[in-house]
Residue frames relative to the residue before (quaternion, step in Angstrom):
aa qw qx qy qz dx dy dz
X 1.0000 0.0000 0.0000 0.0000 0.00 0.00 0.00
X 0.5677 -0.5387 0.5607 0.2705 3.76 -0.99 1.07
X 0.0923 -0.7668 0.6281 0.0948 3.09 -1.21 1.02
X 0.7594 0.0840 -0.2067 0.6111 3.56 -1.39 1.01
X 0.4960 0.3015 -0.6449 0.4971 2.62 0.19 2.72
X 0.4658 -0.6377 0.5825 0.1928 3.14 -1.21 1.02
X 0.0705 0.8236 -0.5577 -0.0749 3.71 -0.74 0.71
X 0.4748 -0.6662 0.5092 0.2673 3.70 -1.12 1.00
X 0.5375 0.5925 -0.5046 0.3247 3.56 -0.38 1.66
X 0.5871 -0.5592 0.3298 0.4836 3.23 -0.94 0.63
X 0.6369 -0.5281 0.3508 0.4386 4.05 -1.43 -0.14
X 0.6343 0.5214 -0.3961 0.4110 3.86 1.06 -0.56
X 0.7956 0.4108 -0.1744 0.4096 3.49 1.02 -0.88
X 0.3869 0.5976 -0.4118 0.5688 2.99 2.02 0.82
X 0.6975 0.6122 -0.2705 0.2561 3.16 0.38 -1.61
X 0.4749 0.6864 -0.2990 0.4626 2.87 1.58 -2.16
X 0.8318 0.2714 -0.1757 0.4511 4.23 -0.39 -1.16
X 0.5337 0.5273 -0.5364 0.3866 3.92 0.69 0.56
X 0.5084 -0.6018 0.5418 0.2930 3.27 -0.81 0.76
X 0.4787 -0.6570 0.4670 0.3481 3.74 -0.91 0.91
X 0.9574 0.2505 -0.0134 0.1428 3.54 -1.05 -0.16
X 0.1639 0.8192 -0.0483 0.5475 2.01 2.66 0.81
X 0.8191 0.0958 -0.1100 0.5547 4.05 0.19 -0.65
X 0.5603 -0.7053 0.3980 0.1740 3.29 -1.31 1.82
X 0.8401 0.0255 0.2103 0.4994 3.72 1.64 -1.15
X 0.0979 -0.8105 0.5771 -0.0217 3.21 -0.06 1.59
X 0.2494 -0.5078 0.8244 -0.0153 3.74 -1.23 1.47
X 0.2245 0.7448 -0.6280 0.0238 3.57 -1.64 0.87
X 0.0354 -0.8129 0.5805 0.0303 3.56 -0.20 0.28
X 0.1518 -0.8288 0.5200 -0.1401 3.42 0.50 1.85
X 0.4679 -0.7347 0.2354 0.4312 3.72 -1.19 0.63
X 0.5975 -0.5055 0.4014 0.4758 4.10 -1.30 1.03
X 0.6951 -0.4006 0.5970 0.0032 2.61 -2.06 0.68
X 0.4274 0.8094 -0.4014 -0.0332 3.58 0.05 -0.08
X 0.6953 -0.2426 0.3545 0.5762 3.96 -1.02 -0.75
X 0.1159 -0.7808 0.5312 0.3079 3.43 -0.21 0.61
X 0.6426 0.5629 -0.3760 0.3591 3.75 0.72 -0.69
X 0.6048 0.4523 -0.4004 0.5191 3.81 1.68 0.80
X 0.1949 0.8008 -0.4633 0.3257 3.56 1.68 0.32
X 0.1288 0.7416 -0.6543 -0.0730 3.68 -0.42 -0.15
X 0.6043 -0.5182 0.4622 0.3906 3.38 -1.46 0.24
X 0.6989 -0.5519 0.3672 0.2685 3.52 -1.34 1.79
X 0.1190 0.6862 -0.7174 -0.0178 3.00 -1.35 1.15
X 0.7646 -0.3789 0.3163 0.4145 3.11 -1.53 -0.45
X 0.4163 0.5320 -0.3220 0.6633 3.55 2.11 0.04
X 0.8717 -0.1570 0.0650 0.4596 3.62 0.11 -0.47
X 0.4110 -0.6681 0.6102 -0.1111 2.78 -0.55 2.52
X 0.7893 0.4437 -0.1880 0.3805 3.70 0.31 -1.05
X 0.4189 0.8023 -0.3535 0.2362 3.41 0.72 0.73
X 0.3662 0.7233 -0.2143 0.5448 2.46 2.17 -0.83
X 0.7534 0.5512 -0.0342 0.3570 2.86 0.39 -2.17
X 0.7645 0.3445 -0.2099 0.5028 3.59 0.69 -0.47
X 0.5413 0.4402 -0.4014 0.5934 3.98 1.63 -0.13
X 0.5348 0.5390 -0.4392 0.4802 3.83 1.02 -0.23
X 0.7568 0.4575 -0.1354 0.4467 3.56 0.35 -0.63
X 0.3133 0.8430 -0.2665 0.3467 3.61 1.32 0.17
X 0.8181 0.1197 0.2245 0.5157 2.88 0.44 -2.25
X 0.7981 -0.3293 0.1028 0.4941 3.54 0.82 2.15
X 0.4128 0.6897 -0.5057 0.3133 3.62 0.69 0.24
X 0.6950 0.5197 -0.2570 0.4253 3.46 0.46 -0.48
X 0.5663 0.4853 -0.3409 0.5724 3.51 1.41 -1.00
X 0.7329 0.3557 -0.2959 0.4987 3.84 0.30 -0.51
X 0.6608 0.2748 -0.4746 0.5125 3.67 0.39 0.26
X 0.5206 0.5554 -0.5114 0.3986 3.67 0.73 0.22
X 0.5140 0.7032 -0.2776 0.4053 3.00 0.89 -1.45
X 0.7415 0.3113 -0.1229 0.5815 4.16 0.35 -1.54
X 0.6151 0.5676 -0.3888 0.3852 3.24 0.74 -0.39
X 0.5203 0.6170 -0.3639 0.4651 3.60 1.28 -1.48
X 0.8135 0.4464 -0.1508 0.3410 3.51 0.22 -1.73
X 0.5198 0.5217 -0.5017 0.4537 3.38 1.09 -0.44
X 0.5648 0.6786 -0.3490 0.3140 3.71 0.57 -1.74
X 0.5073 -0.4746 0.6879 0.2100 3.71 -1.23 0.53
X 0.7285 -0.1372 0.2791 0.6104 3.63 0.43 -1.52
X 0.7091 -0.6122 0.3073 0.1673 3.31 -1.03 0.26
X 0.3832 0.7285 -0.4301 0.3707 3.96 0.77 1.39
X 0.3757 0.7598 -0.4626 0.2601 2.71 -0.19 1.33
X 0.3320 -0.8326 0.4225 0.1343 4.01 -1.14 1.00
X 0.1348 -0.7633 0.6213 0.1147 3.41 0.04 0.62
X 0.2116 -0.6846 0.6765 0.1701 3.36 -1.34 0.40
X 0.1040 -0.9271 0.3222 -0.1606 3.58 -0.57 1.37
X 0.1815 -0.7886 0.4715 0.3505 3.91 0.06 0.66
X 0.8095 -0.3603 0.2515 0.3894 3.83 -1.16 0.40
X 0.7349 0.4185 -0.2527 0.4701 3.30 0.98 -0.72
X 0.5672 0.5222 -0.4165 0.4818 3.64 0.98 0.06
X 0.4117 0.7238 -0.5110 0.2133 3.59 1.25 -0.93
X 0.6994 0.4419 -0.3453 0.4431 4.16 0.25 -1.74
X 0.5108 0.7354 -0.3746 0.2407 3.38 0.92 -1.30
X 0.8437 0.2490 0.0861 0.4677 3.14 0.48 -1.96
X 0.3222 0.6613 -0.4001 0.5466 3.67 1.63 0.00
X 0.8746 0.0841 -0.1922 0.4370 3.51 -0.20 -1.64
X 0.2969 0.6660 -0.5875 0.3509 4.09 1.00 0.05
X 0.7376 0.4456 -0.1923 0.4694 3.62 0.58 -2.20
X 0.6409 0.5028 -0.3920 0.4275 3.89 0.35 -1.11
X 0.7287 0.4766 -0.3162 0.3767 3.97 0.94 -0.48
X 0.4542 0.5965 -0.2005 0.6306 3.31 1.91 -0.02
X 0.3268 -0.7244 0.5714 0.2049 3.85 1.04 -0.28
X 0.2077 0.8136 -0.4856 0.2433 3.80 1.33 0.63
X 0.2221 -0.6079 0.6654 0.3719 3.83 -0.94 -0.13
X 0.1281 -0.7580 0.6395 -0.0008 3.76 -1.12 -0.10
X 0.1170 -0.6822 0.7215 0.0198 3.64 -1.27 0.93
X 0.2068 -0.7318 0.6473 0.0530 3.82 -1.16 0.26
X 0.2833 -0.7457 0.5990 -0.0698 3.26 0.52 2.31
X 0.0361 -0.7296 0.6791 0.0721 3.71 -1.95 0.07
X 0.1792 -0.6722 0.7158 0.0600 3.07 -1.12 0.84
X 0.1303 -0.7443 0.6488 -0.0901 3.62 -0.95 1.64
X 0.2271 -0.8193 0.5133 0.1174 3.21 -1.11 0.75
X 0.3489 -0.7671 0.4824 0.2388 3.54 -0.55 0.80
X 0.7075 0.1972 -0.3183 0.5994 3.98 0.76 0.02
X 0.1620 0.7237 -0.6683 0.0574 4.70 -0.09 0.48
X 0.5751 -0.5472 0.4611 0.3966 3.08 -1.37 0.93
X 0.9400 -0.2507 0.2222 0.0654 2.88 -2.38 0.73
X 0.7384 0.4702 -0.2135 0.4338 3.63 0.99 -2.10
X 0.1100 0.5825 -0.7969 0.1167 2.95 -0.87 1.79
X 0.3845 0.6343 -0.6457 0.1810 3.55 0.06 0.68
X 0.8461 0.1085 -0.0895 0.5141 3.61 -0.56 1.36
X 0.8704 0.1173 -0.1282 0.4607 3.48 0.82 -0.23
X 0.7902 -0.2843 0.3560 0.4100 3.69 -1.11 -0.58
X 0.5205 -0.5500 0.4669 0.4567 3.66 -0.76 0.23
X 0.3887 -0.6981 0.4923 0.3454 3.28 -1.06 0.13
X 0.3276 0.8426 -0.2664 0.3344 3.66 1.19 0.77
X 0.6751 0.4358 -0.1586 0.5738 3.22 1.37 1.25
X 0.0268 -0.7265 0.6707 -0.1473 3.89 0.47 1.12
X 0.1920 -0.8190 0.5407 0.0076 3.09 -1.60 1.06
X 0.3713 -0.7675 0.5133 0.0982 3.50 -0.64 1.18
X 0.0765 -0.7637 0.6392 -0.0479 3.75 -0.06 1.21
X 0.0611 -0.7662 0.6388 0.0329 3.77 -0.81 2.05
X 0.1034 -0.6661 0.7341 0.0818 3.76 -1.48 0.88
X 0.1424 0.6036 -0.7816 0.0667 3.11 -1.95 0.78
X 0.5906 -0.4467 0.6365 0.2156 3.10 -1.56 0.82
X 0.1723 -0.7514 0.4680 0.4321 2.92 -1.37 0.84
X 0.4050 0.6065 -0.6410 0.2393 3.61 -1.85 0.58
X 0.5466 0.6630 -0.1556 0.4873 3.55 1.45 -0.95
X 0.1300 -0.8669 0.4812 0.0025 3.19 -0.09 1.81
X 0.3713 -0.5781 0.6714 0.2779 3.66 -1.40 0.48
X 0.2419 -0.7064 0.6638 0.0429 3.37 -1.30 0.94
X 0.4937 0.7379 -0.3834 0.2544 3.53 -0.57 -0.98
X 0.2892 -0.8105 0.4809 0.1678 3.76 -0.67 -0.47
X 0.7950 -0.4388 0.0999 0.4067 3.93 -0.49 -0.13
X 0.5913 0.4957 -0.1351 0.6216 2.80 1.63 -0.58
X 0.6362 0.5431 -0.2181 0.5026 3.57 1.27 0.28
X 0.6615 0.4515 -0.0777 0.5937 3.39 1.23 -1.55
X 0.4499 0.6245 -0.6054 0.2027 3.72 0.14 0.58
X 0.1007 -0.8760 0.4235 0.2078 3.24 -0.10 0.14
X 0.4996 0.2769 -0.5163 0.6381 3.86 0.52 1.74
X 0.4044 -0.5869 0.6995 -0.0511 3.28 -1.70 1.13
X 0.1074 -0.8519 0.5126 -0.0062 3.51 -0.72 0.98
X 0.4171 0.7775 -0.4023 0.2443 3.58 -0.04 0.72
X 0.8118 -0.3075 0.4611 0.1841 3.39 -1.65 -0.03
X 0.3167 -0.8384 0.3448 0.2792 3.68 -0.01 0.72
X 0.7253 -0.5988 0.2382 0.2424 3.43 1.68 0.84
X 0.2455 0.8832 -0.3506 0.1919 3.19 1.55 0.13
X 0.5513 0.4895 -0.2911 0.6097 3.61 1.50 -1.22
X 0.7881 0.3004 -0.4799 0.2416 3.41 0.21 -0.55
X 0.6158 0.5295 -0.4512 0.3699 3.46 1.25 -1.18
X 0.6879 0.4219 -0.3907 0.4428 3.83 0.09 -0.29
X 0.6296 0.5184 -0.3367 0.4706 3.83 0.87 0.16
X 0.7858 0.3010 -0.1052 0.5300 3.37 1.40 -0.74
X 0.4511 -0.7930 0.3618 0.1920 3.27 1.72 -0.63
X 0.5241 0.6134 -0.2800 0.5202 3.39 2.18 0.29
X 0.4993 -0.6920 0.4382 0.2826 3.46 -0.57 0.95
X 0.8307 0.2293 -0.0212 0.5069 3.70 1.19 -1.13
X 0.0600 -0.8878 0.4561 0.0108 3.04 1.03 0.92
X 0.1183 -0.7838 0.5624 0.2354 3.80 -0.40 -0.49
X 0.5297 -0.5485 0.4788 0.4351 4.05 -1.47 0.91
X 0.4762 -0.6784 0.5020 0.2470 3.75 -1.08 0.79
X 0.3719 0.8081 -0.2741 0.3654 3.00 1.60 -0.92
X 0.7002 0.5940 -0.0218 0.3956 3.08 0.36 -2.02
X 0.6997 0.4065 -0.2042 0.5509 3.53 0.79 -1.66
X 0.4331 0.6047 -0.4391 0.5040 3.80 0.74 -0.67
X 0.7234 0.3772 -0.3195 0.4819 4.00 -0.40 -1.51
X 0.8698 0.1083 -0.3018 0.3751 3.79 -0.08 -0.70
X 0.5517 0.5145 -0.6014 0.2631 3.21 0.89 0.69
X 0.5847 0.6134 -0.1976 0.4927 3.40 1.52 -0.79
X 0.6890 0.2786 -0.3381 0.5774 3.84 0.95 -0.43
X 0.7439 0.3209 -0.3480 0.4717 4.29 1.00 0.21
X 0.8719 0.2414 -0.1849 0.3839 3.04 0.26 0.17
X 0.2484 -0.7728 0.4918 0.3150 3.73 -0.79 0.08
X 0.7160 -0.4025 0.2797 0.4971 3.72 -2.00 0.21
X 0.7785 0.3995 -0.2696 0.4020 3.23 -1.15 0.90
X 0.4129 0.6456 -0.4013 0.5017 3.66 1.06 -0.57
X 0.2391 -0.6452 0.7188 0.0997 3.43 -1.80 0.68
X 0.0145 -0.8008 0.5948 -0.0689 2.87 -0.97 1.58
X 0.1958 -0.8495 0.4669 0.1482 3.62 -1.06 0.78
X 0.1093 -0.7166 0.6879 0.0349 3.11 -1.38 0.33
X 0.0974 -0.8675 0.4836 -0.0632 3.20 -0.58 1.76
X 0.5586 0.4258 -0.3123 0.6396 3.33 1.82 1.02
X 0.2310 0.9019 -0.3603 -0.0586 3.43 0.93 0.11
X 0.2648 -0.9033 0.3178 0.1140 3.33 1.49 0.11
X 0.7077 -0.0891 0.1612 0.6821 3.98 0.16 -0.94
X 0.5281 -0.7153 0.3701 0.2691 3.90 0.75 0.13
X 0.0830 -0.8282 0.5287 -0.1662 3.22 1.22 0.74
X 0.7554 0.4432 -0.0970 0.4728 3.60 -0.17 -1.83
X 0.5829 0.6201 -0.2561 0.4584 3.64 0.65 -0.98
X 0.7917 0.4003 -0.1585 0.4335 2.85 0.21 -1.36
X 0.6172 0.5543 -0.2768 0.4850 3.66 0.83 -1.49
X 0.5896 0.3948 -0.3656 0.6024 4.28 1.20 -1.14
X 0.7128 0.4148 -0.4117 0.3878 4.08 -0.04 0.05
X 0.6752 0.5591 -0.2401 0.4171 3.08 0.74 -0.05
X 0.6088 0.2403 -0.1330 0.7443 3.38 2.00 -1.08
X 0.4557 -0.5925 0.5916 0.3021 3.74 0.64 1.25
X 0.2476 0.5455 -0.7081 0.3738 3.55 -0.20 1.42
X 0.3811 -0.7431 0.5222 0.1726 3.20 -1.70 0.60
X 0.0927 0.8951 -0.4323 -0.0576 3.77 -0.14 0.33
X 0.2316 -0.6742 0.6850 0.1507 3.15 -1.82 0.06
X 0.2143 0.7579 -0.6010 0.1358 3.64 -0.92 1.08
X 0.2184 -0.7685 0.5769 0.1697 2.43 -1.61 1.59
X 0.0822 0.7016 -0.6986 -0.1136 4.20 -1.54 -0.69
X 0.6815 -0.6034 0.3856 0.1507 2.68 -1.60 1.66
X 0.6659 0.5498 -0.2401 0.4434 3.42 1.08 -2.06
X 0.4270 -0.6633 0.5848 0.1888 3.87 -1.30 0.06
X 0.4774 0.6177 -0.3283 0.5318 3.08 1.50 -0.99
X 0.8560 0.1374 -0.1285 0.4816 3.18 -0.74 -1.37
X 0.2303 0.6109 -0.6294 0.4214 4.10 0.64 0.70
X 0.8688 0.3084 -0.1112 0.3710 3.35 0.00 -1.79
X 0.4008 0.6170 -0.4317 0.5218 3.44 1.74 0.14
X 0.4944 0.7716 -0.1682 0.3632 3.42 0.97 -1.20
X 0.7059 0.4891 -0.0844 0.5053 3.29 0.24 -2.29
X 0.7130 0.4549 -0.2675 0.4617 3.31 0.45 -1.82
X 0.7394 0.4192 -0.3424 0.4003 3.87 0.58 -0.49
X 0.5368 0.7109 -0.1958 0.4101 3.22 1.56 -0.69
X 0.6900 0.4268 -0.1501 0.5650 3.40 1.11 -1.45
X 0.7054 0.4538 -0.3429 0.4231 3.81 0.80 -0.76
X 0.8519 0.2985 -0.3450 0.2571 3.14 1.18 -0.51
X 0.1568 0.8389 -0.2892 0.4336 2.80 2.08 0.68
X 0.7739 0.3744 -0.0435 0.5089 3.19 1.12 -1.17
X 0.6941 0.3987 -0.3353 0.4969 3.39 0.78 -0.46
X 0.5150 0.6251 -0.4388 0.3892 3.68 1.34 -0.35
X 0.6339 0.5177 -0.2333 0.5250 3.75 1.54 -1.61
X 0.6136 0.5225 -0.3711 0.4613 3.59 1.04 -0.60
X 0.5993 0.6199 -0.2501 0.4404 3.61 0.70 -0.45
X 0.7300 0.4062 -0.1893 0.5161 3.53 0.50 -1.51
């Protein structure tokens, strides 16, 4: 499989054509878990509804599963809603993994405190085998992300779950080194992509949607270019 190319397919029927033992660092940001009985029929607010009744019944344990084997060793971030946390805790704890529990917090989250907690706080869940060094430096290794809930970007890219690029940068830069091949088998608006071009990472990503493929490309090629514009 061509590296540093985005390809239009779902993540199992990617995985299936990676070559096992092969990518240094998977970054994923797969769809959340949530309450189903707050599901509502798909709108243009919530595309991912689909996406989160797909994922219900053991889906995740079987893209881990291809995911394990693709891996050289074992380093990888998942980006995760609260209820996936045990999910992927005791999956990794059976693997003899170490593991850190990163956050992204938001400084402006909608309103609904009725009964519970803001909703101001997505959770990054990190595995590594142990042998699998962290690199990076102080300014790299926090481990909570501050920001805005991203509003310029989702209306710039047109993704519902965008993610701070920022953010992807630190674990691509504290797991991996230049040159490594990193995947991303949700790549959505290209977030990750983009964040490996910039740290002359190598990558492979896959997404299901076409739409936000060609969102992708377009983010792909610009930053393609401004990297050659630089040097």
């Amino acid at each position: 499989m061509q590296k540093n190319k985005l390809y239009n397919m779902n993540c199992e029927e990617g995985l299936k054509l990676v070559e096992n033992n092969t990518v240094d660092l998977v970054v994923i940001d797969p769809p959340y878990l949530i309450n189903l009985t707050k599901v509502k029929k798909p709108t243009k607010f919530n595309n991912y509804a689909n996406d989160i009744l797909d994922i219900k019944d053991g889906f995740n344990r079987e893209i881990l599963d291809l995911l394990v084997q693709k891996m050289k060793k074992i380093n990888i971030y998942i980006y995760c809603s609260k209820l996936q946390v045990p999910m992927y805790l005791n999956y990794f704890k059976d693997k003899n993994c170490n593991y850190e529990i990163l956050a992204w917090h938001k400084t402006n989250p909608s309103p609904l405190v009725n009964n519970t907690y803001l909703p101001d706080t997505e959770y990054v869940l990190f595995f590594r085998q142990k042998g699998v060094k962290v690199y990076g430096n102080y300014h790299t290794k926090a481990k909570y992300y501050l920001s805005g809930t991203l509003q310029k970007e989702k209306k710039m890219y047109r993704h519902p779950t965008v993610k701070p690029i920022e953010f992807i940068e630190r674990h691509i830069i504290n797991s991996s080194n230049e040159g490594d091949l990193v995947l991303d088998c949700f790549a959505g608006s290209g977030t990750t992509l983009v964040a490996c071009i910039k740290n002359n990472r190598n990558f492979i990503g896959f997404e299901r949607e076409e739409k936000y493929c060609k969102i992708a490309e377009k983010r792909i090629n610009e930053a393609l270019k401004q990297r050659g514009n630089s040097k």
